[in-house]
C-alpha positions, 0 to 999 in steps of 0.5 A: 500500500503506498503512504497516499493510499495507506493516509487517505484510508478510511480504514485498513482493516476491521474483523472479527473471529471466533475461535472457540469460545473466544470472540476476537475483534481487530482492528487496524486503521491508519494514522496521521505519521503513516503508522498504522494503529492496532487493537486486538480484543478478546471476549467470552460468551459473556462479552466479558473481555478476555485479553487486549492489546493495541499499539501502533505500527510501522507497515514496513515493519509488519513482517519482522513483528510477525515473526517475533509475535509467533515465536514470542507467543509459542514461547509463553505457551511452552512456558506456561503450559497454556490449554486450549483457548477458553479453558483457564480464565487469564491471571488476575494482574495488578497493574490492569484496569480496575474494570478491565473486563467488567459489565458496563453499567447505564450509568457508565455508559452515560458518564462515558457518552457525556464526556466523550462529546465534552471531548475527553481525550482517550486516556483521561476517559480510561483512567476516569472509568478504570478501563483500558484505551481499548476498552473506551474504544470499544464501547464508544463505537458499540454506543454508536459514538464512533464508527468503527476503524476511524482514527479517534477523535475526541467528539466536538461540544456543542459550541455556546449559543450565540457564538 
C-alpha cells in the first residue's frame, strides 16, 4: 500500500473471529505519521473481555513483528503450559484496569457518552472509568459514538449559543 493510499484510508482493516469460545475483534486503521494503529480484543460468551492489546505500527515493519509475535507467543505457551483457548480464565494482574473486563453499567455508559462529546481525550476517559484505551474504544463505537476503524477523535461540544 503506498503512504497516499495507506493516509487517505478510511480504514485498513476491521474483523472479527471466533475461535472457540473466544470472540476476537481487530482492528487496524491508519494514522496521521503513516503508522498504522492496532487493537486486538478478546471476549467470552459473556462479552466479558478476555485479553487486549493495541499499539501502533510501522507497515514496513509488519513482517519482522510477525515473526517475533509467533515465536514470542509459542514461547509463553511452552512456558506456561497454556490449554486450549477458553479453558483457564487469564491471571488476575495488578497493574490492569480496575474494570478491565467488567459489565458496563447505564450509568457508565452515560458518564462515558457525556464526556466523550465534552471531548475527553482517550486516556483521561480510561483512567476516569478504570478501563483500558481499548476498552473506551470499544464501547464508544458499540454506543454508536464512533464508527468503527476511524482514527479517534475526541467528539466536538456543542459550541455556546450565540457564538
Amino acid at each position: 500500500m503506498t503512504d497516499t493510499a495507506l493516509r487517505d484510508s478510511p480504514i485498513t482493516l476491521d474483523r472479527r473471529l471466533r475461535i472457540g469460545g473466544t470472540d476476537y475483534q481487530v482492528t487496524v486503521f491508519p494514522t496521521e505519521d503513516q503508522r498504522l494503529d492496532l487493537c486486538i480484543v478478546s471476549s467470552d460468551d459473556d462479552g466479558q473481555v478476555v485479553s487486549e492489546i493495541s499499539g501502533s505500527l510501522a507497515p514496513g515493519d509488519l513482517a519482522g513483528l510477525t515473526e517475533v509475535l509467533t515465536s514470542t507467543l509459542a514461547g509463553l505457551i511452552a512456558m506456561t503450559g497454556t490449554p486450549a483457548p477458553g479453558t483457564v480464565p487469564p491471571p488476575d494482574r495488578r497493574d490492569r484496569a480496575p474494570n478491565r473486563g467488567a459489565r458496563w453499567g447505564a450509568t457508565d455508559d452515560e458518564r462515558l457518552r457525556e464526556r466523550y462529546r465534552a471531548g475527553a481525550g482517550q486516556a483521561e476517559l480510561a483512567a476516569e472509568l478504570g478501563r483500558t484505551a481499548g476498552g473506551i474504544r470499544a464501547r464508544l463505537e458499540h454506543l454508536g459514538e464512533i464508527p468503527p476503524g476511524v482514527p479517534w477523535r475526541p467528539a466536538r461540544a456543542d459550541p455556546p449559543v450565540g457564538a
